[in-house]
C-alpha positions in Angstrom: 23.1 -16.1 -36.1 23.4 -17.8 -32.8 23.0 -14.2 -30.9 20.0 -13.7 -32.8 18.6 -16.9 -32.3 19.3 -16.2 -28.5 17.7 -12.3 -28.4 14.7 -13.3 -30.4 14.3 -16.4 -27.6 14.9 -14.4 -24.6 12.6 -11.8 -25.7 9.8 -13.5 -26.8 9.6 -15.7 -23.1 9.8 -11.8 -21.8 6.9 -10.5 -23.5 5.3 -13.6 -23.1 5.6 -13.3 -19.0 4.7 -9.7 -19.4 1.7 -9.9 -21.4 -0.7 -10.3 -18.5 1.1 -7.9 -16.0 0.6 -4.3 -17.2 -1.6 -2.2 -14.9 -4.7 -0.8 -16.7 -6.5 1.3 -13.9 -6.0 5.2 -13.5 -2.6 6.6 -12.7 -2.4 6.3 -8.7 -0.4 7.7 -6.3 3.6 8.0 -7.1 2.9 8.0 -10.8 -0.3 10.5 -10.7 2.7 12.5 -9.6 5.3 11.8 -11.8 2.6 13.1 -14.8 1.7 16.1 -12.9 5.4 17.0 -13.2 5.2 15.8 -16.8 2.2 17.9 -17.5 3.9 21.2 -16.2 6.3 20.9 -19.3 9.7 20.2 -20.7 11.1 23.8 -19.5 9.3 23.2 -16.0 11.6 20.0 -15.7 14.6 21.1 -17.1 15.1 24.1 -15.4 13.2 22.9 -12.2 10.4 26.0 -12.0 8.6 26.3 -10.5 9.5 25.3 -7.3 10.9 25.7 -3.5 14.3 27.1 -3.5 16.6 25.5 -1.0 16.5 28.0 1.1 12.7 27.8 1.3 12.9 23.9 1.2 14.8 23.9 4.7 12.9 26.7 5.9 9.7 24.4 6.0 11.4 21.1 6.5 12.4 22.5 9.7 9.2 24.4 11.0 7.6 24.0 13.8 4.5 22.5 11.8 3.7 18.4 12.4 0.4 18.9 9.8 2.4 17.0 6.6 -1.2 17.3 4.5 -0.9 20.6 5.2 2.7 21.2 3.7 1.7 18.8 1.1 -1.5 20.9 0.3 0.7 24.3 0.2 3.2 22.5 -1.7 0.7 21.2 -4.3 -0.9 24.6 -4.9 2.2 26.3 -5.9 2.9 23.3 -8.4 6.4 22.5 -7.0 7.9 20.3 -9.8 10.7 19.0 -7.3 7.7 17.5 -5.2 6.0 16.1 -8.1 8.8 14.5 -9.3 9.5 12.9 -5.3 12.6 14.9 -5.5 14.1 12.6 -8.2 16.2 13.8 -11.4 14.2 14.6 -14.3 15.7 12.0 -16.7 12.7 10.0 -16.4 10.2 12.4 -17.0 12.1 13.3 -20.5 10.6 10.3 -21.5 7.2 11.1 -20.4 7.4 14.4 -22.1 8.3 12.6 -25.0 5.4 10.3 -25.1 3.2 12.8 -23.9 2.1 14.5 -27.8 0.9 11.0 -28.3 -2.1 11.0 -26.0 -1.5 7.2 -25.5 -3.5 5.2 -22.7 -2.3 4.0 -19.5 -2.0 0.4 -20.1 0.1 1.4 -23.4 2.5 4.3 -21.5 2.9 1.5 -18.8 3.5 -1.2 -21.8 5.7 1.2 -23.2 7.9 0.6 -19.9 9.6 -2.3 -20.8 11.7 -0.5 -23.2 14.1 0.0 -20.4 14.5 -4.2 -19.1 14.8 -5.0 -23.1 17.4 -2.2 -23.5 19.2 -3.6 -19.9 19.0 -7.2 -21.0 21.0 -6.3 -24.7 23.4 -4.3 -22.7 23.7 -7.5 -20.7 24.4 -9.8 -23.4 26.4 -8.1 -25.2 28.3 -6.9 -22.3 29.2 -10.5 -21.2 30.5 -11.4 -24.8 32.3 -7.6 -24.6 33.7 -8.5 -21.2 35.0 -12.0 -21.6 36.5 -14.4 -23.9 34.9 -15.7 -26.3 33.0 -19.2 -24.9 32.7 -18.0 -21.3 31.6 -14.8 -22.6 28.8 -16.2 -24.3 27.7 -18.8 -21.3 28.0 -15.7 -19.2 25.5 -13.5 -21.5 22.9 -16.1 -21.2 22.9 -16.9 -17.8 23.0 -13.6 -17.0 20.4 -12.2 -19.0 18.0 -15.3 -17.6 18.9 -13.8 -14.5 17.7 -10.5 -15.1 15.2 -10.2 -17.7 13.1 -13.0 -16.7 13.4 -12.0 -13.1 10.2 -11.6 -11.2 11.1 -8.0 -10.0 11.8 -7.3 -13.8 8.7 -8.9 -15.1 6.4 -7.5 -12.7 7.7 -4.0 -12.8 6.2 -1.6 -15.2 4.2 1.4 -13.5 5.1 4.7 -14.4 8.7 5.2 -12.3 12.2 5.9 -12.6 13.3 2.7 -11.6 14.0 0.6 -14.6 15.8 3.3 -16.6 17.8 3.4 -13.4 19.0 0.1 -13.9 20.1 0.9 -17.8 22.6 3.7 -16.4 23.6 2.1 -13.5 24.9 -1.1 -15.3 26.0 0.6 -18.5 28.2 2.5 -15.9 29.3 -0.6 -14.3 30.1 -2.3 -17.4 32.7 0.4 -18.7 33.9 0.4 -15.5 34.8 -3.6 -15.3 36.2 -2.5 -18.7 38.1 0.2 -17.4 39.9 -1.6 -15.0 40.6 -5.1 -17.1 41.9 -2.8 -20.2 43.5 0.5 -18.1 41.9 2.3 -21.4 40.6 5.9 -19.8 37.8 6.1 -22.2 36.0 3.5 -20.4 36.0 5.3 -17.4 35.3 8.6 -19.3 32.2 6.5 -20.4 31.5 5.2 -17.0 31.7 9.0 -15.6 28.8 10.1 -18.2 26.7 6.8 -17.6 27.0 7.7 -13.6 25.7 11.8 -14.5 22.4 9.6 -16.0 22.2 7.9 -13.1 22.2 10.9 -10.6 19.8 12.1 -12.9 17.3 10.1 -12.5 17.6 8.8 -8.8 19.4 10.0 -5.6 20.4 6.7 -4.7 23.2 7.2 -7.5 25.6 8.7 -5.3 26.2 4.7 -3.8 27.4 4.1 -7.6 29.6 7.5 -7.5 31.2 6.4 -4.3 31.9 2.8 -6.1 33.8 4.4 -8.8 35.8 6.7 -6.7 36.7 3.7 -4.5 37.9 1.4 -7.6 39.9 4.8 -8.4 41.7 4.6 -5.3 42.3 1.2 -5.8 44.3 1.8 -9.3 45.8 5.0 -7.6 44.2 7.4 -9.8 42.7 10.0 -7.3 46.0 11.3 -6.6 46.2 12.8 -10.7 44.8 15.9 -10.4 44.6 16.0 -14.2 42.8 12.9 -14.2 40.5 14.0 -11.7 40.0 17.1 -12.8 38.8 15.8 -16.3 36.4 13.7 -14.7 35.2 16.0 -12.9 34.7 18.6 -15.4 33.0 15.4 -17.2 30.6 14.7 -14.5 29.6 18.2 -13.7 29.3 19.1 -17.6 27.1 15.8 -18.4 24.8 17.0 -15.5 24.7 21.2 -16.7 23.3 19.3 -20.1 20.4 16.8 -18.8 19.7 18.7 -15.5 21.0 22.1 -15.0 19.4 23.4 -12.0 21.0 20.4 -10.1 24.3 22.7 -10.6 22.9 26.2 -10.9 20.1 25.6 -8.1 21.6 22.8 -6.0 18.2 21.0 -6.6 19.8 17.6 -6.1 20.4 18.4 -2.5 17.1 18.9 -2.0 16.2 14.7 -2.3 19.5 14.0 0.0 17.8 15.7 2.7 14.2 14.4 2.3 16.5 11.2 1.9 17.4 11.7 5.7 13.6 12.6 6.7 12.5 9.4 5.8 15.6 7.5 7.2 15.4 9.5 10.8 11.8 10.7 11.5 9.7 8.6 9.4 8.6 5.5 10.6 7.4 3.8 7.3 6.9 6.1 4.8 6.4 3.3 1.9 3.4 1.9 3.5 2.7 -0.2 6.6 5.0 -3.8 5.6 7.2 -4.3 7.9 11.2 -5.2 7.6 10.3 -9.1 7.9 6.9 -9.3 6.1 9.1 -7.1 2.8 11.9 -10.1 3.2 9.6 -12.5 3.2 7.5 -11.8 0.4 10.3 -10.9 -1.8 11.8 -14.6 -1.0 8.3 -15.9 -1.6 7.6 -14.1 -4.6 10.7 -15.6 -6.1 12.3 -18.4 -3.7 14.8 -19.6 -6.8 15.9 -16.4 -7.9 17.4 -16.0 -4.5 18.7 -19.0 -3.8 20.9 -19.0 -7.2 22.0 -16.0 -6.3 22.8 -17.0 -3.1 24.5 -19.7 -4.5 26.7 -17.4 -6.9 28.1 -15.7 -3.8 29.6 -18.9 -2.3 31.0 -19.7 -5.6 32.5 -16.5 -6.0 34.1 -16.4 -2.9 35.6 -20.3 -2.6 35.9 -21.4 -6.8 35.7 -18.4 -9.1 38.9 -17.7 -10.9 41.2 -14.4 -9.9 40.4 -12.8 -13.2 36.3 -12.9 -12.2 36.6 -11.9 -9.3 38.4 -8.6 -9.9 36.4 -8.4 -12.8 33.5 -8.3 -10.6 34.6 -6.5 -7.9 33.1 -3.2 -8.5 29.5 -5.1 -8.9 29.3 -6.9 -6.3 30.7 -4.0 -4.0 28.0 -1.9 -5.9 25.2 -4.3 -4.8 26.5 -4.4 -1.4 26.3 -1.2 -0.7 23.7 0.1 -2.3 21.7 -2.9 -0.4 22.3 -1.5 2.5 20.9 1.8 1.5 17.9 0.9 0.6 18.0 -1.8 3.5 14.9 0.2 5.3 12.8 0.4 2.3 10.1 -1.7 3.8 7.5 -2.1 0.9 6.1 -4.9 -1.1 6.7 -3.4 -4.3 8.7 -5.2 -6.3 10.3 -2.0 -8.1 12.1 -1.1 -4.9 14.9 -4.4 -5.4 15.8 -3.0 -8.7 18.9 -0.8 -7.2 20.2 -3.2 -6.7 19.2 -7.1 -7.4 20.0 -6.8 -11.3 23.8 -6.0 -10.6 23.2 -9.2 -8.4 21.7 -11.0 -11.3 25.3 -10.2 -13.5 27.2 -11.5 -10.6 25.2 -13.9 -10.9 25.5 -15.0 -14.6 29.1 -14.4 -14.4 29.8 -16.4 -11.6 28.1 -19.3 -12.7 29.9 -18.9 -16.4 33.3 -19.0 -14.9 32.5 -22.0 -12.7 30.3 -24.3 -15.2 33.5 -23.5 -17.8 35.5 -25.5 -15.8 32.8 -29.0 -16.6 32.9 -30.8 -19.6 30.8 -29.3 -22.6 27.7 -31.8 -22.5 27.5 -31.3 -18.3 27.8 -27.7 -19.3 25.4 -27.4 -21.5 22.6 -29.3 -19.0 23.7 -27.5 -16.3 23.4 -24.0 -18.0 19.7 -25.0 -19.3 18.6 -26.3 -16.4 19.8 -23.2 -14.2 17.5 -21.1 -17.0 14.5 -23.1 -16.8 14.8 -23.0 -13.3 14.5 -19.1 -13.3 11.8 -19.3 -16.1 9.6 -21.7 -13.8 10.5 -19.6 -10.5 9.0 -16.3 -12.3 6.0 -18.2 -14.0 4.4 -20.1 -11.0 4.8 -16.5 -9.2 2.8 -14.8 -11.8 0.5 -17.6 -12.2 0.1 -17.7 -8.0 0.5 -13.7 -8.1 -2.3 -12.5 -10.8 -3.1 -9.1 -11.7 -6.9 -8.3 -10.2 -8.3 -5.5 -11.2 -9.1 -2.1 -9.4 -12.4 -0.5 -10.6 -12.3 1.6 -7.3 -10.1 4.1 -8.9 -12.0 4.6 -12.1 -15.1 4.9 -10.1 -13.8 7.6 -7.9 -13.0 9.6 -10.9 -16.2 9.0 -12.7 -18.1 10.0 -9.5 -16.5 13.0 -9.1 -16.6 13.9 -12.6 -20.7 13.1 -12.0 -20.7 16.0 -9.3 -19.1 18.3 -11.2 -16.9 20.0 -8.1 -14.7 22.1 -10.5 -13.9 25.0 -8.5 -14.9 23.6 -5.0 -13.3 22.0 -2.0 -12.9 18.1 -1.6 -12.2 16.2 1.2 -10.4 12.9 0.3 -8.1 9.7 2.0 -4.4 10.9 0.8 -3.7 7.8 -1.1 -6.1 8.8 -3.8 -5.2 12.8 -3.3 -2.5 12.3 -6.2 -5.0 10.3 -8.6 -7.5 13.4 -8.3 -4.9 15.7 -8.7 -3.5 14.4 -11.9 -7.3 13.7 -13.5 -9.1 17.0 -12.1 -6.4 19.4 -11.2 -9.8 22.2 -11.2 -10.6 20.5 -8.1 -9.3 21.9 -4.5 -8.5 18.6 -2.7 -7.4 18.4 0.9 -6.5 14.6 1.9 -6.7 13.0 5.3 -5.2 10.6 6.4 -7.4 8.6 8.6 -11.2 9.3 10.5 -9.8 11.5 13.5 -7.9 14.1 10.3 -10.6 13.9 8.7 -13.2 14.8 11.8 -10.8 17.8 12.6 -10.6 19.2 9.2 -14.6 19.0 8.6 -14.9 20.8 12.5 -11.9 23.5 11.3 -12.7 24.1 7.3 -15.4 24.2 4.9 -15.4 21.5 2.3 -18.2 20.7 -0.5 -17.7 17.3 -0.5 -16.2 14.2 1.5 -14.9 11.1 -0.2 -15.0 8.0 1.6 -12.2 5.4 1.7 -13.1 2.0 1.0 -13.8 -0.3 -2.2 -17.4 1.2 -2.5 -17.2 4.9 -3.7 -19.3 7.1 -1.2 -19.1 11.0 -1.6 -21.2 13.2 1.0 -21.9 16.2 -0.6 -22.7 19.8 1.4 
């Protein structure tokens, strides 16, 4: 009864913090994209056609050519589902497809989000009470799932994107693997190997949790059992031929590894125009307590957390680490973009804070643990209430303008932010984007166009 009492309560303070937070405007930008790809079908997706083969993909990212619109335009036309999808798994967009025969709105597909954080936080729970004796277990569920689910990052994140189911797989993956090594039983890391083919499913970045588990194999001197390997491998490789089998058949996964290296090398900031300091410093203003317990948690780990934790919570923390780092240059003030890694950080968190507070008398325990989750549930509540969702009638404008000038069939001129948002809404329409007044001077002297959008909040289309 008590783990009910405590679902049902952490639940309802989640849906209560997400009630006001769900985008209702258009689709825009990376998720106009993500249901294009969605829209091309489930065969599109599954067996990635149409779209670039590698050879092609290679071909173009190394011409001569600096005109990006342009390649995005050809791209675009040919209805690569690789670029639709930002060269991402298709995992995600299973779930579109799924929800798709539904016709539902976008405020309820973006509702529909949370299902991934609610899923995370019962893997979380029950997780800690799987993971640890009995009363630490329990204390380590709680904190831990305070940590995560009322998290700013997870509260505020619900556009259409990858990134929450991410986290499901990553930490299902990490929790078989703690279980793996504090039991030695292989079927925890046989589950931990499928859990990982999810993850590089869905996002590149999952290769950081890959290299993880191969370390933490070397470390129990299992990568020298071919046998061992082998089925693992054969695991791995056999999960993937059944979610995503072009990854195998037409090395399609490469293909985001190598636009991974674009951005790092030649693009300067390709998620928008925050810099490395202004992202830091919103992401510690947007949630100054969240950090600082966390913060916190690492000290304790390293100077009073028992042996047993700390082992146990090794491959974590070493999976946070790492994965910070390679997403240390995403400069953007999204909060979606933490996710890689901050919620392993919040079971680090929750776990450290378990083992240490089990050490105090059960009355100082008990404050202590409530006081460390109402902390968190004030931190994320004065940020919403500071941070409120206003509301963007730009973007339903520009479509209802457009729809008013009926262009089927006819050229457009438009900024590239909203070239994804037309794209999705009125695919009939050839749209060229610009990315500033000097491309978009050049292109009117060098092509004929029908009509020009304007950027700016008020919705201005020349027509010719």
């Amino acid at each position: 009864m008590k783990h009910v009492l405590a679902v049902t309560g952490f639940l309802t303070v989640f849906f209560l913090l997400c009630r006001d937070q769900v985008l209702t405007w258009p689709y825009y930008y990376d998720e106009a994209d993500y249901l294009y790809a969605v829209s091309l079908g489930l065969q599109a997706n599954y067996t990635d056609s149409p779209a670039q083969s590698l050879a092609e993909y290679i071909r173009t990212g190394l011409s001569a050519s600096k005109d990006r619109a342009a390649i995005s335009a050809q791209i675009r036309a040919s209805n690569d589902v690789n670029f639709y999808r930002h060269w991402h798994g298709p995992l995600y967009c299973y779930w579109l497809l799924a929800l798709a025969p539904a016709g539902l709105t976008e405020y309820t597909t973006r509702s529909l989000s949370y299902v991934f954080p609610v899923l995370t936080f019962l893997v979380i729970y029950f997780g800690g009470l799987w993971l640890l004796p009995a009363g630490e277990g329990y204390l380590a569920a709680l904190l831990s799932s305070a940590f995560y689910l009322w998290s700013y990052a997870t509260v505020r994140t619900n556009e259409i994107a990858p990134h929450a189911l991410f986290v499901l797989c990553y930490l299902v993956a990490l929790g078989l693997l703690m279980k793996w090594r504090s039991t030695g039983s292989d079927r925890y890391w046989y589950g931990a190997v499928m859990a990982a083919a999810c993850a590089f499913c869905t996002l590149e970045v999952a290769f950081v949790l890959i290299l993880v588990m191969l370390a933490c194999a070397a470390m129990d001197k299992r990568l020298t059992d071919a046998r061992w390997m082998g089925k693992s491998l054969l695991l791995f490789g056999g999960s993937v031929m059944v979610l995503w089998p072009a990854a195998v058949v037409k090395l399609t996964f490469i293909k985001a590894y190598l636009f991974m290296a674009y951005l790092a090398l030649f693009r300067k900031s390709p998620w928008g125009d925050v810099t490395f300091l202004e992202t830091w410093r919103l992401r510690l203003t947007h949630s100054p307590w969240e950090w600082v317990l966390l913060g916190v948690s690492l000290v304790l780990y390293y100077r009073f957390c028992a042996t047993a934790t700390r082992r146990l919570l090794f491959p974590v923390l070493l999976y946070a680490g790492l994965m910070f780092l390679a997403v240390l240059r995403v400069n953007t003030d999204t909060p979606r973009y933490v996710l890689p890694y901050l919620p392993a950080l919040h079971v680090v968190g929750g776990f450290v804070f378990a083992d240490v507070l089990m050490k105090w008398r059960p009355i100082i325990r008990a404050v202590a643990a409530s006081g460390l989750c109402a902390l968190l549930l004030w931190n994320t509540t004065s940020q919403i209430l500071a941070h409120p969702i206003l509301p963007a009638p730009r973007l339903a404008a520009v479509l209802a303008a457009l729809r008013e000038r009926d262009l089927e069939g006819k050229k457009l001129l438009a900024p590239q932010a909203d070239l994804p948002m037309i794209h999705y809404y009125l695919p009939k329409i050839s749209t060229r984007g610009y990315a500033d007044r000097d491309e978009q001077s050049a292109l009117l002297s060098s092509e004929h166009f029908d009509a020009v959008l304007y950027p700016g909040e008020s919705v201005e289309i020349a027509t010719f």
